[in-house]
MARNUGU-984025 format. One record per residue: residue in one letter; x, y, z of N, C-alpha, C, CB in turn. Coordinates in pm, whole numbers, padded with zeros to 5 digits, always signed. Glycine has a CB too. Layout:
aXYZXYZXYZXYZ
...
//
This chain:
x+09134+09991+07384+08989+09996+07360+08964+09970+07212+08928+10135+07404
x+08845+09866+07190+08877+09842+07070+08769+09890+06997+08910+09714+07047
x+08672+09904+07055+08528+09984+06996+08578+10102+06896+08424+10066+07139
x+08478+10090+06779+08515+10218+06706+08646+10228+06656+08497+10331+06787
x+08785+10098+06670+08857+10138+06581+08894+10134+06447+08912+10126+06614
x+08968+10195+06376+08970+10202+06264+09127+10200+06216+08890+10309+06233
x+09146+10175+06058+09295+10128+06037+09354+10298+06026+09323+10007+05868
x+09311+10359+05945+09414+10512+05963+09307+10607+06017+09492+10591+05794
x+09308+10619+06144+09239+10736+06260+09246+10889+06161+09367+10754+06447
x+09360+10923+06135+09419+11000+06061+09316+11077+05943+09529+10917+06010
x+09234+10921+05899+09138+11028+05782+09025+11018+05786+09150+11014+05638
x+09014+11050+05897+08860+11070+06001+08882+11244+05978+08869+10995+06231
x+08751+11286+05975+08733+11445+06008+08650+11415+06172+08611+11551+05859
x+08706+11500+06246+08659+11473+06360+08601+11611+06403+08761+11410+06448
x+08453+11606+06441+08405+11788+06457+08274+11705+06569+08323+11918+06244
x+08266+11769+06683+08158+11764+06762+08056+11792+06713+08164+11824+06855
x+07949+11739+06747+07802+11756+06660+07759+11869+06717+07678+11635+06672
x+07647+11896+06621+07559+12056+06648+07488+12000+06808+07390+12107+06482
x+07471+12111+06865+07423+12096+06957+07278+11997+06967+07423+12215+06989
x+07211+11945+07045+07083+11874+07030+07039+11983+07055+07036+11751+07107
x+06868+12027+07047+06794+12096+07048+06752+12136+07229+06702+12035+06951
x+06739+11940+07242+06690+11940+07399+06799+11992+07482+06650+11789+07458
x+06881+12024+07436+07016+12043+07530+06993+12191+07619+07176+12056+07417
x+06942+12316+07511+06945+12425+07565+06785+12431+07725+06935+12537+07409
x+06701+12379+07684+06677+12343+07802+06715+12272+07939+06623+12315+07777
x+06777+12200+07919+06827+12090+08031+06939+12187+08108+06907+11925+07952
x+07022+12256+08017+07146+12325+08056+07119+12462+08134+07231+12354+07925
x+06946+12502+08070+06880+12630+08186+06869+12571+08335+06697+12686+08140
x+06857+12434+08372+06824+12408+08465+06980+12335+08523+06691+12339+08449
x+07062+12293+08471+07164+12228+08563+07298+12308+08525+07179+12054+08538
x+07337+12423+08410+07435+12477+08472+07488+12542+08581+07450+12517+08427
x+07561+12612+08589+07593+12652+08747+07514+12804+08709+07803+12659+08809
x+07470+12856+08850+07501+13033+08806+07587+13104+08854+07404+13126+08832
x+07542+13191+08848+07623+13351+08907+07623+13333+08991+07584+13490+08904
x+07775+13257+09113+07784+13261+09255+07784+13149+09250+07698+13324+09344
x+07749+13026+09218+07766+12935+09277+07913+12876+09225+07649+12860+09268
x+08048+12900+09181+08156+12821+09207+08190+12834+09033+08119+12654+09290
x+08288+12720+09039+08316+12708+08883+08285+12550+08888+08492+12759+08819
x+08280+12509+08748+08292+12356+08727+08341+12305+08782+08328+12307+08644
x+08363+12149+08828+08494+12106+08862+08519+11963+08686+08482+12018+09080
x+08597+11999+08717+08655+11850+08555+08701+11766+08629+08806+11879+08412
x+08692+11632+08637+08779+11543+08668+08846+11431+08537+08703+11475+08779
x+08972+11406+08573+09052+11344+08429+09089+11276+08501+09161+11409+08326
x+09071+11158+08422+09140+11040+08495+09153+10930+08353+09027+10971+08649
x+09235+10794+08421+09282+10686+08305+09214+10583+08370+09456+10652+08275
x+09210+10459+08296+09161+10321+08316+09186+10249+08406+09184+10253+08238
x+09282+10286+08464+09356+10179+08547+09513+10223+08592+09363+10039+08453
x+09531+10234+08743+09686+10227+08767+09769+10143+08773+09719+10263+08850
x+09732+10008+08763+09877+09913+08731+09934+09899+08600+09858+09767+08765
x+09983+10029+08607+10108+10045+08478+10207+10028+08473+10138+10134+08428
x+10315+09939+08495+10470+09960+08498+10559+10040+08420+10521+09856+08480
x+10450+10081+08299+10524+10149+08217+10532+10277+08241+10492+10131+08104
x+10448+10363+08308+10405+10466+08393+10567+10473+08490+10238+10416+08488
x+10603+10408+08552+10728+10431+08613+10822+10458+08592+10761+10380+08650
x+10890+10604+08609+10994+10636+08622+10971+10817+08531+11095+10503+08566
x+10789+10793+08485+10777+10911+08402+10648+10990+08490+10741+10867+08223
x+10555+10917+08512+10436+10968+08612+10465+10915+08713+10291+10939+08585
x+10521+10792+08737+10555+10732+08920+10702+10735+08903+10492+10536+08980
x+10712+10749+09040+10832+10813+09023+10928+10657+09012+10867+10936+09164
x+11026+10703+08978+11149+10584+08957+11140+10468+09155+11375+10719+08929
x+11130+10369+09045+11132+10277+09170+11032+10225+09210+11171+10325+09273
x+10894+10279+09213+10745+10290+09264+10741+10132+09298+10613+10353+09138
x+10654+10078+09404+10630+09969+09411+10457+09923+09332+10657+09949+09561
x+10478+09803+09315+10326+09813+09290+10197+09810+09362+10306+09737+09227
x+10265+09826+09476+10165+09829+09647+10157+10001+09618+10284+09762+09861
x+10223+10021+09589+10193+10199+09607+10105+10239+09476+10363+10310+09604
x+10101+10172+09352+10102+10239+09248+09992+10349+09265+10087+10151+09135
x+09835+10310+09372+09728+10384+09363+09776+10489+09388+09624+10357+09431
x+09836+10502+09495+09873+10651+09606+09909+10728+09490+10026+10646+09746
x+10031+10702+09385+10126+10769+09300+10032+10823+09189+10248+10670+09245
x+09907+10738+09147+09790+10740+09073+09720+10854+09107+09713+10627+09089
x+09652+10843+09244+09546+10963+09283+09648+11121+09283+09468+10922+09475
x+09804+11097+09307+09855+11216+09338+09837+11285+09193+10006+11207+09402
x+09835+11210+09073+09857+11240+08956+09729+11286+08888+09919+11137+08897
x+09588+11170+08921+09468+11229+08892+09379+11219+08988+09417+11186+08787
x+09258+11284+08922+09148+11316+09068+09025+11228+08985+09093+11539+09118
x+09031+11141+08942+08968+11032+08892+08988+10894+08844+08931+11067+08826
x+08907+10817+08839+08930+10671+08713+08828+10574+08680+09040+10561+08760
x+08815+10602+08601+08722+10444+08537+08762+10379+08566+08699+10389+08412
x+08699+10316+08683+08728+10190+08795+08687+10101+08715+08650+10181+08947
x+08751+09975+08634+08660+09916+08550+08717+09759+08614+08676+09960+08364
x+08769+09769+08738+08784+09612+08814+08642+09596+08866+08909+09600+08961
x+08552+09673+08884+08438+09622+08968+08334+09589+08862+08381+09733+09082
x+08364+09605+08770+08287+09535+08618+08288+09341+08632+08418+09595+08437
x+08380+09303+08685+08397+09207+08716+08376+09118+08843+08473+09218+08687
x+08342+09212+08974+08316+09137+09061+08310+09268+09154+08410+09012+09084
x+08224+09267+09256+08174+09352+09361+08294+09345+09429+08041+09311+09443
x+08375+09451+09456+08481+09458+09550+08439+09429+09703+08541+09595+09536
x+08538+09415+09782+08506+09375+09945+08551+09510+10060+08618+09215+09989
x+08459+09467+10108+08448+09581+10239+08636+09682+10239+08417+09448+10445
x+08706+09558+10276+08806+09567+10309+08949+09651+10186+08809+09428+10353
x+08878+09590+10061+08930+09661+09957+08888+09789+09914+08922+09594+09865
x+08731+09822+09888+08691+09962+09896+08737+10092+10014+08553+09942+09906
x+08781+10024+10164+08833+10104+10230+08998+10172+10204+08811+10041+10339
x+09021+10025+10167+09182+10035+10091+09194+10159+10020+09216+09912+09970
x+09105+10162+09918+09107+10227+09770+09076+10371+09812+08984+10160+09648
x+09009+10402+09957+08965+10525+10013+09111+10568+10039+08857+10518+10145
x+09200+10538+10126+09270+10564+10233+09367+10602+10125+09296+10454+10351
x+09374+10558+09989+09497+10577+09885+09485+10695+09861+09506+10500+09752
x+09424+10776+09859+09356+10857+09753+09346+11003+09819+09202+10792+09709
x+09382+11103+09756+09336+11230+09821+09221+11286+09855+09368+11307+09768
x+09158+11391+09914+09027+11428+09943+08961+11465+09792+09028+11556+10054
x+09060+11534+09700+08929+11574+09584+08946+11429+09488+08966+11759+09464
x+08966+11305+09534+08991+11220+09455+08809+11152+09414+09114+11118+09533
x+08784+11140+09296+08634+11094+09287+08679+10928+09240+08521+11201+09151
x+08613+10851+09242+08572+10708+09171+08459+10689+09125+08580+10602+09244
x+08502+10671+08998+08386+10631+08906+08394+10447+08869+08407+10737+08747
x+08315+10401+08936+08262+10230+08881+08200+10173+08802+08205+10168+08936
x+08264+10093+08720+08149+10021+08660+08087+09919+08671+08158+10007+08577
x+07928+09942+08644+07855+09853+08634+07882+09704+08653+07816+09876+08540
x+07855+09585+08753+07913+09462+08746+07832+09396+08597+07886+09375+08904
x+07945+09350+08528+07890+09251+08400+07777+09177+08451+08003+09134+08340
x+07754+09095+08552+07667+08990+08542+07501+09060+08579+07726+08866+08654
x+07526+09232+08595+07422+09283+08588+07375+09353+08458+07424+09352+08683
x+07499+09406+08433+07502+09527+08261+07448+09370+08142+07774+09625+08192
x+07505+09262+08162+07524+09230+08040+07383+09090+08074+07716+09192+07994
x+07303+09090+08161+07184+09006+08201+07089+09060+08112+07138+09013+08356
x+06995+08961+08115+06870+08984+08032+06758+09087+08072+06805+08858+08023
x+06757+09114+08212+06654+09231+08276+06789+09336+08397+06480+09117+08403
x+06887+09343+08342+06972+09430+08414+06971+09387+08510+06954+09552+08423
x+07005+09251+08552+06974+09274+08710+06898+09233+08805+06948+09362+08731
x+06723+09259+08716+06627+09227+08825+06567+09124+08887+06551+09268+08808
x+06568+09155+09036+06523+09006+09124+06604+08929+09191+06473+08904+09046
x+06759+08974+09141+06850+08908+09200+06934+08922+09315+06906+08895+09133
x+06889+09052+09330+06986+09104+09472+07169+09163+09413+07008+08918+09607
x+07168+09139+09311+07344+09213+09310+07313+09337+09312+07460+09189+09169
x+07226+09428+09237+07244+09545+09229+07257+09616+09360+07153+09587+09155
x+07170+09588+09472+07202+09617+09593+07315+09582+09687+07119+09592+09636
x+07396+09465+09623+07508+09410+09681+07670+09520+09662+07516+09252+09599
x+07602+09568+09466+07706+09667+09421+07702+09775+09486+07701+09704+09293
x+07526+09889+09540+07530+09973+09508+07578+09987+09735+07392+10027+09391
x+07548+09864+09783+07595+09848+09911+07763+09881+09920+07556+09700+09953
x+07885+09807+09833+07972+09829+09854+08030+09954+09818+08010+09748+09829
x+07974+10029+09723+08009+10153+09699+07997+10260+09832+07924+10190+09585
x+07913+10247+09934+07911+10321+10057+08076+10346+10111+07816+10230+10169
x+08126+10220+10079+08282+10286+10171+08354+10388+10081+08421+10147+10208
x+08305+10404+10014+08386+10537+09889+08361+10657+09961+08303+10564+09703
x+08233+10633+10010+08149+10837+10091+08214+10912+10032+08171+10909+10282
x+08212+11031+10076+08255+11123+09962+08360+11142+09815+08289+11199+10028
x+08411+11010+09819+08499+11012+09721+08437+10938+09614+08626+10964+09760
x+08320+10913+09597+08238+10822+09497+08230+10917+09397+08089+10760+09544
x+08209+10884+09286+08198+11029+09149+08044+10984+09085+08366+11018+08973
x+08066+10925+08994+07966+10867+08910+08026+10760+08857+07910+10952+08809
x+07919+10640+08923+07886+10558+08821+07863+10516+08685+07841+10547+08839
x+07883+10409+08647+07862+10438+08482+07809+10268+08452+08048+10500+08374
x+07707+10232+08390+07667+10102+08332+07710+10124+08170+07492+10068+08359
x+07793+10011+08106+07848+09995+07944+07717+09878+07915+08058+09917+07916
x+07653+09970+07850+07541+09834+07794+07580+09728+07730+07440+09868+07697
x+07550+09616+07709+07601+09554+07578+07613+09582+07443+07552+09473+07564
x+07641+09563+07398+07640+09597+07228+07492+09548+07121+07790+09497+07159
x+07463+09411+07170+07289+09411+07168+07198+09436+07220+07238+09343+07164
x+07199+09522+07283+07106+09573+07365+07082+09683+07323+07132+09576+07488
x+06957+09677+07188+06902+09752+07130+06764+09859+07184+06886+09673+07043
x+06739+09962+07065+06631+10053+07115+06474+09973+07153+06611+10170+06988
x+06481+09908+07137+06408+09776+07151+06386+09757+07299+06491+09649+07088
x+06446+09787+07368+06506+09719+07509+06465+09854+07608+06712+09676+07505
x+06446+09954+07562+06403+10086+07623+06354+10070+07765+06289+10152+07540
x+06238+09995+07779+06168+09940+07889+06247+09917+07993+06104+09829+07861
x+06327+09816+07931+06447+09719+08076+06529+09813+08126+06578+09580+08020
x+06571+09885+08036+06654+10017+08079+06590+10138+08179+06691+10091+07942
x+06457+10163+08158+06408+10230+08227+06363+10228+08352+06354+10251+08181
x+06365+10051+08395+06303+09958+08491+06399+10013+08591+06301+09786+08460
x+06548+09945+08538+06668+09959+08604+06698+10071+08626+06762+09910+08552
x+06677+10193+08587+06677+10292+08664+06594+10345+08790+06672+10356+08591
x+06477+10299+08729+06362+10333+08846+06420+10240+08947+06182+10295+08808
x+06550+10132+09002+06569+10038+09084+06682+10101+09149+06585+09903+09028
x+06770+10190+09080+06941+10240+09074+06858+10358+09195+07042+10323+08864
x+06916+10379+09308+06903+10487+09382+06965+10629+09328+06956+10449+09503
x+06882+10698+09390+06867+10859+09295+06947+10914+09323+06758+10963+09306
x+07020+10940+09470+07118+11001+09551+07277+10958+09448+07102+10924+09733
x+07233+10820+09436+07409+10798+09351+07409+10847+09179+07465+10582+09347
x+07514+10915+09187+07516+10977+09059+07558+10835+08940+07642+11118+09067
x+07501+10818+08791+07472+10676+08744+07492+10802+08594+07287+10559+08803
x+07585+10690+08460+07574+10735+08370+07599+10599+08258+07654+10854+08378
x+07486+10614+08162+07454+10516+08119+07530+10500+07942+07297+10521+08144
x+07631+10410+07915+07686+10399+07743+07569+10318+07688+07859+10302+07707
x+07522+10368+07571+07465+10270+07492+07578+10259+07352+07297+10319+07454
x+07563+10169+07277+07653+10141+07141+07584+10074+07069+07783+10070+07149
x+07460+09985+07054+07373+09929+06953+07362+10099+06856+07197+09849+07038
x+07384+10033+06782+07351+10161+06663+07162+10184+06619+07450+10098+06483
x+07134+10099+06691+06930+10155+06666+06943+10260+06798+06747+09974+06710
x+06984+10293+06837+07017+10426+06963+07029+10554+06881+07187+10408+07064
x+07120+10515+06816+07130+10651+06749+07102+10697+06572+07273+10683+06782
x+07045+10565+06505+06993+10549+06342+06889+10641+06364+06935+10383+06275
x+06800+10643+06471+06668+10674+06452+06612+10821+06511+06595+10561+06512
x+06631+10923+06544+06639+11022+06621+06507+11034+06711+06668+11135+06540
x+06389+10931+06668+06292+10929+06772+06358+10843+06930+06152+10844+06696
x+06418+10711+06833+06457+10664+06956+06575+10764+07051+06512+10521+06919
x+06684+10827+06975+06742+10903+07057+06687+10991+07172+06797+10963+06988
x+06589+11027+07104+06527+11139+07159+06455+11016+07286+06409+11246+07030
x+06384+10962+07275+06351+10855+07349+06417+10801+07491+06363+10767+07264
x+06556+10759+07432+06675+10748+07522+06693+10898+07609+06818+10711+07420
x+06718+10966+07572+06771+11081+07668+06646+11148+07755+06847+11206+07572
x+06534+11116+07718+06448+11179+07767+06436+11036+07912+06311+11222+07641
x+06432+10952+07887+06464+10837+07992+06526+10887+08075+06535+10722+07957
x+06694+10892+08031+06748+10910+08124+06761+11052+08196+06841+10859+08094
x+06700+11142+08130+06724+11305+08215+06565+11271+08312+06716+11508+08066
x+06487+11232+08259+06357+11204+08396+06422+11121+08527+06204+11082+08329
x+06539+11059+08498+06614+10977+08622+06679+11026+08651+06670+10869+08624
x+06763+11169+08615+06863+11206+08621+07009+11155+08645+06834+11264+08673
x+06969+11084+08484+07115+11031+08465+07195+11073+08357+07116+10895+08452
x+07321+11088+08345+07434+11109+08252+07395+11022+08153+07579+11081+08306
x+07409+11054+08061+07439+10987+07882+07617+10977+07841+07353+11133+07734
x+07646+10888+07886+07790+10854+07863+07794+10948+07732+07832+10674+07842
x+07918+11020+07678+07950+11052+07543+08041+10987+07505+07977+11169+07516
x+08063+10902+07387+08244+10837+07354+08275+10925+07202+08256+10596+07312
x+08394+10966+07185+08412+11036+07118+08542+10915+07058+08424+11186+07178
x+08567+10880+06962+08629+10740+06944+08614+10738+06755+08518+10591+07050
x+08720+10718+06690+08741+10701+06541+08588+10663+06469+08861+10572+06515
x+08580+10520+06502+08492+10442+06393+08373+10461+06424+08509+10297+06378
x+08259+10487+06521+08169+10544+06570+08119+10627+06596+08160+10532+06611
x+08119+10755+06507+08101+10904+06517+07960+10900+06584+08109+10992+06363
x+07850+10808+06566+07761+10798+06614+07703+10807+06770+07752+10721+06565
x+07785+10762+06817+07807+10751+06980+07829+10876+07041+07931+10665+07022
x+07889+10989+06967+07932+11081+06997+07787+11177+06994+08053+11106+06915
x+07702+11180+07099+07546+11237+07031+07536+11348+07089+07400+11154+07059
x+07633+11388+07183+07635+11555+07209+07505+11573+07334+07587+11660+07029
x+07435+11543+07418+07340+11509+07476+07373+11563+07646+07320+11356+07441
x+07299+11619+07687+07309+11621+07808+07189+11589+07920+07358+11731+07817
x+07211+11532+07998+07053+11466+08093+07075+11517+08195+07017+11295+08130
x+07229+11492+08262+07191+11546+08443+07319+11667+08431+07232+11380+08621
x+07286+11721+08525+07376+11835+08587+07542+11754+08570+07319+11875+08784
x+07579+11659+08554+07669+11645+08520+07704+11527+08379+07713+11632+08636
x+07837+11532+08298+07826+11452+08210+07970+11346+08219+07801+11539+08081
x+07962+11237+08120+08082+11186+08159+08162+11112+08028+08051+11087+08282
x+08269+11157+07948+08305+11160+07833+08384+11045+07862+08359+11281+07778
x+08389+10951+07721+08524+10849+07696+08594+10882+07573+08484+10687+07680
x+08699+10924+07600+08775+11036+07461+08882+10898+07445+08882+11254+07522
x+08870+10859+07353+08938+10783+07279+09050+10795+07129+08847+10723+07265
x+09192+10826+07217+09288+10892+07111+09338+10789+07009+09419+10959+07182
x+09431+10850+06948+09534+10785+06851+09681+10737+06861+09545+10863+06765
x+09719+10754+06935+09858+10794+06968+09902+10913+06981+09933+10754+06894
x+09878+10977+07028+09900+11136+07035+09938+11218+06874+10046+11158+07151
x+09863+11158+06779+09840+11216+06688+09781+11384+06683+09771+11127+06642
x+09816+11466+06575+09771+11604+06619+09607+11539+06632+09808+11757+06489
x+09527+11506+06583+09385+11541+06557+09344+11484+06760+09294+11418+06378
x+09436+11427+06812+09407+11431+06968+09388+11545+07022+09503+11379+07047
x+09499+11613+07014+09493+11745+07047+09373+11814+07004+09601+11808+06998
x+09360+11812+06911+09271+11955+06840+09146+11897+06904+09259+11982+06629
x+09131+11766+06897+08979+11709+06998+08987+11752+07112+08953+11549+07030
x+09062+11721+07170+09089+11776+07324+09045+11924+07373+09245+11773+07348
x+09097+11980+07272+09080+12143+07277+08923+12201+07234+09196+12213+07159
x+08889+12098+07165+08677+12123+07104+08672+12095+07278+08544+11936+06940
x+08704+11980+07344+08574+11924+07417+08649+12025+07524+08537+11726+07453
x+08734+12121+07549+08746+12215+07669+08664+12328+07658+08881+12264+07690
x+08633+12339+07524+08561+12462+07475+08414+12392+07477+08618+12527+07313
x+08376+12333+07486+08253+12252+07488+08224+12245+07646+08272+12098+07412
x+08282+12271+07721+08293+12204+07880+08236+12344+07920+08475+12146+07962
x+08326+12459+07875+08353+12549+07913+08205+12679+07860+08506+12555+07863
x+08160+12607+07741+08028+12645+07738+07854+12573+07792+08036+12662+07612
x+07931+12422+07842+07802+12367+07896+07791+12458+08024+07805+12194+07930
x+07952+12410+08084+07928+12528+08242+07850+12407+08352+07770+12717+08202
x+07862+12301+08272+07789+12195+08412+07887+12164+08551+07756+12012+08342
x+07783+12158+08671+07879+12125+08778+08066+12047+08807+07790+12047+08831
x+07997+11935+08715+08106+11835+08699+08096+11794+08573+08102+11719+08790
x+08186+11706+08498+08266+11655+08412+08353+11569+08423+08310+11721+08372
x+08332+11431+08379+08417+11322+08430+08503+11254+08297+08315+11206+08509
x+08612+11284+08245+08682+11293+08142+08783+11146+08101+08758+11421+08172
x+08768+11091+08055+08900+10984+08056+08963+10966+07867+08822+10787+08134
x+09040+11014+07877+09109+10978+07804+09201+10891+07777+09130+11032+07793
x+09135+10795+07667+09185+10630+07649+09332+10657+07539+09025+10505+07548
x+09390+10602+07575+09535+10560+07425+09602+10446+07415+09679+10646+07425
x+09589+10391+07273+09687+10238+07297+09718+10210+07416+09828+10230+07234
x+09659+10110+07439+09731+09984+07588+09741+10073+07699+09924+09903+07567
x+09676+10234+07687+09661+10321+07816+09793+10350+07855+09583+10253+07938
x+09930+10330+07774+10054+10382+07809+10063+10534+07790+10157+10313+07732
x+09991+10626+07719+09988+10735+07661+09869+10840+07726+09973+10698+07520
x+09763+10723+07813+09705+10807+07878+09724+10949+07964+09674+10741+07925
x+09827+10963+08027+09845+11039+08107+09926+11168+08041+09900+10968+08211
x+09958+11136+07902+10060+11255+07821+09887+11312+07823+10182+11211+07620
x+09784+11302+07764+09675+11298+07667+09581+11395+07780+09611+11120+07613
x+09618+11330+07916+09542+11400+08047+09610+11541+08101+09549+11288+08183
x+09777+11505+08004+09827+11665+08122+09854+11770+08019+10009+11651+08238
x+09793+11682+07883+09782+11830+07827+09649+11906+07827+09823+11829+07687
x+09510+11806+07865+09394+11826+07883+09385+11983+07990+09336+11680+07940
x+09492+11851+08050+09449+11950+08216+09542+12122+08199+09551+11827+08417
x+09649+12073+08140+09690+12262+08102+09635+12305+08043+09797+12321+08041
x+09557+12270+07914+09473+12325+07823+09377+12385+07931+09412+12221+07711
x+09298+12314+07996+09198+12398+08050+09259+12486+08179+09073+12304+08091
x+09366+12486+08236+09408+12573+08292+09418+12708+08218+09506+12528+08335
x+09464+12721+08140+09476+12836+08012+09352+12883+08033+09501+12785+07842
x+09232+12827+07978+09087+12880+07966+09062+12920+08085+08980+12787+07921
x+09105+12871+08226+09077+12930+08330+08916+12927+08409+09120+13050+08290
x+08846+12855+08373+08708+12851+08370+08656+12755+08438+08662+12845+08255
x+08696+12655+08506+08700+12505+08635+08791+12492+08731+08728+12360+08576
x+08784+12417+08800+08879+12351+08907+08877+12170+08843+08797+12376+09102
x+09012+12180+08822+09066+12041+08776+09187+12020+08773+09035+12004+08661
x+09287+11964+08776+09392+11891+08777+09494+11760+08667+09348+11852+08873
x+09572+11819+08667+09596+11658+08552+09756+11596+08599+09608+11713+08319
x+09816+11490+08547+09974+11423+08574+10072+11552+08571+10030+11298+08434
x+10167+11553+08617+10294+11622+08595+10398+11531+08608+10316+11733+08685
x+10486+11499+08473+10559+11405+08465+10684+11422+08552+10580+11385+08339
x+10766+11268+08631+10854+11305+08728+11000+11332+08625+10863+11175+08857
x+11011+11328+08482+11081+11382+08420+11065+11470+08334+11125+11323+08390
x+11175+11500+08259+11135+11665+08175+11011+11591+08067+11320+11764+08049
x+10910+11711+08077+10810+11690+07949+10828+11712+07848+10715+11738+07942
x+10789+11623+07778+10800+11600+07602+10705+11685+07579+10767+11444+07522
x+10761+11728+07415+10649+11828+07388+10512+11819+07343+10687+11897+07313
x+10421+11886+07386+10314+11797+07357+10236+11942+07258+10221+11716+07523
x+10255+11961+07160+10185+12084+07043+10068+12037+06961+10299+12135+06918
x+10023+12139+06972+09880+12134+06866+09960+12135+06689+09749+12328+06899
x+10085+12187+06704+10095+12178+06529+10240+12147+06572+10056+12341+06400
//
């Protein structure tokens, strides 16, 4: 991932922002209460065709016909980011069901020729073509996610708002912006989130070196959906990792859809199973992360 990088990660101070103001309202109305359950977190990586993944998260030998199965056993999510490219087929979305365990969620993205169009989309019939093939997921669908373009400024508010009023309400939808007039201006921020919590949609968070900006701390719907973007398993991964469990663990929202990115995504899954023990420790969700098929390396905060 190349957004937001920078040459030494290392001399970044990295600290989650103060809370937004609008937050403590939104969070009276969509945390959980007393009795209804715990969170659930879901962690997941970019993509399972890893070969390099074999022999440490898949087990020795794995074929690459299997890799999903070996994938879902490991996480209960993924930034599906093949359907960014083309509406999958009947026949493949059933595929991708049948791989996968019952608490397995899928999260999709947005097809480019809709995210990255001049009116999102409208008039053309894909959005209904996308939001049609997503039906064979049924219960294993998570949230959606549209990556805006990178020009697609505060400017553009309107088109964005259109396309929601078009996105059906029932499917859970979480929206990245990265034009930096999103977040220079705090009217427009404020602007943006108030959009999307009247639609009840997620505000992507990316938490990522060169873009501290992106990182706006924001919450719109009952659930949120983070892109944690490491270093190489540098300590300051860790110590991030450990803010945003303690951050999770005080929003208290239903769900949480987590991915943690690392160089070329070979490192993803060290980055996910320490996530996922970390928040086992805290004890405070239902979530899951990899357990490597050989002895684990150590993975320490110091």
């Amino acid at each position: 991932m190349k957004f937001g990088k920078v040459t030494d990660p290392s001399a970044i101070e990295y600290q989650l922002p103060v809370e937004p103001l609008a937050n403590r309202a939104r969070l009276d109305r969509y945390e959980l209460g007393v009795g209804e359950g715990r969170p659930r977190i879901y962690i997941g990586a970019t993509g399972w065709s890893m070969k390099e993944w074999v022999g440490k998260w898949y087990p020795d030998g794995a074929r690459t016909s299997d890799y999903l199965d070996h994938y879902g056993a490991q996480f209960n999510t993924i930034e599906l980011n093949t359907t960014h490219y083309r509406i999958p087929t009947p026949e493949m979305v059933e595929k991708w069901y049948a791989q996968v365990p019952a608490d397995f969620r899928f999260c999709p993205k947005v097809p480019q020729f809709i995210s990255h169009s001049r009116n999102l989309g409208a008039g053309d019939g894909g959005l209904q073509k996308f939001v049609a093939a997503l039906d064979g997921l049924r219960e294993k669908m998570g949230c959606a996610f549209i990556q805006l373009p990178p020009y697609f400024g505060a400017d553009r508010l309107p088109v964005l708002d259109a396309f929601l009023g078009r996105w059906p309400r029932v499917l859970p939808l979480a929206v990245e912006a990265r034009h930096e007039s999103w977040f220079s201006d705090p009217f427009a921020t404020e602007a943006l989130m108030d959009t999307l919590a009247r639609h009840g949609t997620a505000a992507v968070i990316t938490d990522v070196a060169g873009r501290r900006d992106v990182l706006h701390g924001y919450v719109t719907a009952p659930r949120t959906m983070i892109r944690f973007v490491g270093n190489g398993l540098i300590e300051s991964d860790f110590t991030r990792l450990a803010a945003w469990a303690r951050k999770l663990r005080e929003w208290n929202l239903p769900e949480t859809f987590i991915f943690p990115h690392e160089p070329d995504n070979v490192l993803a899954p060290d980055a996910a199973a320490w996530l996922a023990a970390h928040l086992a420790e805290l004890d405070f969700a239902e979530t899951r992360g990899p357990q490597p098929h050989r002895g684990p390396e150590q993975m320490s905060l110091f």
